[in-house]
Kinemage of the C-alpha trace (Angstrom):
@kinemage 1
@onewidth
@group {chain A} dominant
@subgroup {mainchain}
@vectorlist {calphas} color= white
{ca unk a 1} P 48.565 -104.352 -36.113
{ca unk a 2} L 51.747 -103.157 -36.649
{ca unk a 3} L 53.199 -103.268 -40.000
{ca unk a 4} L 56.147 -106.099 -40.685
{ca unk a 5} L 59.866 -104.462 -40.577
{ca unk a 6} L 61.733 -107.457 -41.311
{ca unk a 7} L 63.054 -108.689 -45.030
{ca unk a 8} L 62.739 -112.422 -43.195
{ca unk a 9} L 59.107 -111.988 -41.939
{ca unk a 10} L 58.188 -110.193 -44.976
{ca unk a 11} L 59.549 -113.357 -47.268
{ca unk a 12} L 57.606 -115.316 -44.771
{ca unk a 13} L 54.277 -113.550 -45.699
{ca unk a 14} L 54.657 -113.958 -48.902
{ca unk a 15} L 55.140 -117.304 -49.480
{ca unk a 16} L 52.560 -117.886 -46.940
{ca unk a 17} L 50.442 -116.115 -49.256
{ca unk a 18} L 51.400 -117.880 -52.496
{ca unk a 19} L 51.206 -120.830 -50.732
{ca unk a 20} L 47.464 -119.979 -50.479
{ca unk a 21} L 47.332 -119.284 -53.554
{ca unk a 22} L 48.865 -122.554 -55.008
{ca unk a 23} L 46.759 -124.467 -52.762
{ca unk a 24} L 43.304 -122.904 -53.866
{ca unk a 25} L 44.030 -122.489 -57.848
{ca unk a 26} L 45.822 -125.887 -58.561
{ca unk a 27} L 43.259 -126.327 -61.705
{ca unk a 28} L 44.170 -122.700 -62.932
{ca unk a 29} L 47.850 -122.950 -61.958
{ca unk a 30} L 48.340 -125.985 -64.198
{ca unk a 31} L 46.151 -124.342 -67.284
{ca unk a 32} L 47.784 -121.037 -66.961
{ca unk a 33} L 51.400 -122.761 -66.675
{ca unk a 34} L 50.397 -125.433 -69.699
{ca unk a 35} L 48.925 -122.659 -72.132
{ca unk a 36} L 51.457 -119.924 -70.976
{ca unk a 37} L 48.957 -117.585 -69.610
{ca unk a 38} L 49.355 -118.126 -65.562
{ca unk a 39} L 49.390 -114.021 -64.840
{ca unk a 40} L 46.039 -113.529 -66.962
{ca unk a 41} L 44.617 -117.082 -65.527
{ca unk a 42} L 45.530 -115.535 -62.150
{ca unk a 43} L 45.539 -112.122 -62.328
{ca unk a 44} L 42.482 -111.594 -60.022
{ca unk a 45} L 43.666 -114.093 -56.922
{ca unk a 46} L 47.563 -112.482 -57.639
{ca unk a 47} L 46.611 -108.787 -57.484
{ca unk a 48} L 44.644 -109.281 -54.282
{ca unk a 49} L 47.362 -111.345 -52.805
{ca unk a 50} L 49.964 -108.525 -53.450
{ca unk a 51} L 47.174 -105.924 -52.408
{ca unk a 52} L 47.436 -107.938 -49.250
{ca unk a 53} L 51.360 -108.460 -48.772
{ca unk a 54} L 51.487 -104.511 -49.053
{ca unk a 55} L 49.254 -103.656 -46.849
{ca unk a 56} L 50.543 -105.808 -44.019
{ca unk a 57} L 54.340 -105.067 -44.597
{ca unk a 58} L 56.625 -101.802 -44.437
{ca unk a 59} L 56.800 -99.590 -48.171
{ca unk a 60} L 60.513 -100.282 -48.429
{ca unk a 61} L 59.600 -103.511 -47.899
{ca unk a 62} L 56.746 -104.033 -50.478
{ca unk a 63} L 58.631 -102.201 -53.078
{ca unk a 64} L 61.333 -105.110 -53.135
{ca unk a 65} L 59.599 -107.631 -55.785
{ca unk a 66} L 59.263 -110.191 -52.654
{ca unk a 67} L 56.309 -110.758 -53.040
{ca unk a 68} L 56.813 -111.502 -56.846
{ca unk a 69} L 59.760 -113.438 -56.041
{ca unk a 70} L 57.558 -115.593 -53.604
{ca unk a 71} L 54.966 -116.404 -56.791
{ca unk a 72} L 57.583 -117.603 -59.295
{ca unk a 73} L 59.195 -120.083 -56.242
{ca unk a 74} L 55.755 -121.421 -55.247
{ca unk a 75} L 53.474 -121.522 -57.965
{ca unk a 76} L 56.121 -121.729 -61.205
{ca unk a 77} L 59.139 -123.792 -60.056
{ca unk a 78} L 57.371 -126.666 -58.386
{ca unk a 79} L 55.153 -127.142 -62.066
{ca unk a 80} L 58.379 -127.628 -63.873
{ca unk a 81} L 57.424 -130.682 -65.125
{ca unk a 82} L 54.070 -129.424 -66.840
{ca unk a 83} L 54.815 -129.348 -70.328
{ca unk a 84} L 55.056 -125.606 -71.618
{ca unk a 85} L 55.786 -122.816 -74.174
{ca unk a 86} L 57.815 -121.361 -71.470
{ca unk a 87} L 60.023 -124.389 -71.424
């Protein structure tokens, strides 16, 4: 499989992937987000999705935070409302 080349497609694979994520670790999403401790409540499911997004996109493209980017939009922004430390 050839390795993604595009900044669109490789935005696309990421929030496909955080998408997964959200979808899977709602329970943990809303603990980590409540008690302020998301990337250790996640760290496991987060690393593996990034060890995936890298491994299916182009270096120049993995080195551009979009798959970080793609985390904070999907799993953060939509729990707004969750009362936390952060906010």
């Amino acid at each position: 499989m050839a390795l993604i080349d595009t900044e669109e497609a490789a935005r696309r694979l990421a929030r496909a992937i955080a998408s997964d994520l959200s979808l899977y670790n709602e329970e943990k999403i809303v603990e980590g987000v409540s008690n302020d401790t998301l990337f250790q409540v996640l760290s496991e499911e987060i690393q593996e999705g990034k060890t995936l997004f890298q491994s299916r996109v182009a270096p120049d493209l993995a080195s551009k935070n979009l798959y970080e980017r793609a985390v904070v939009d999907v799993l953060i922004r939509p729990r707004g409302h969750i009362q936390s430390p952060l906010w």
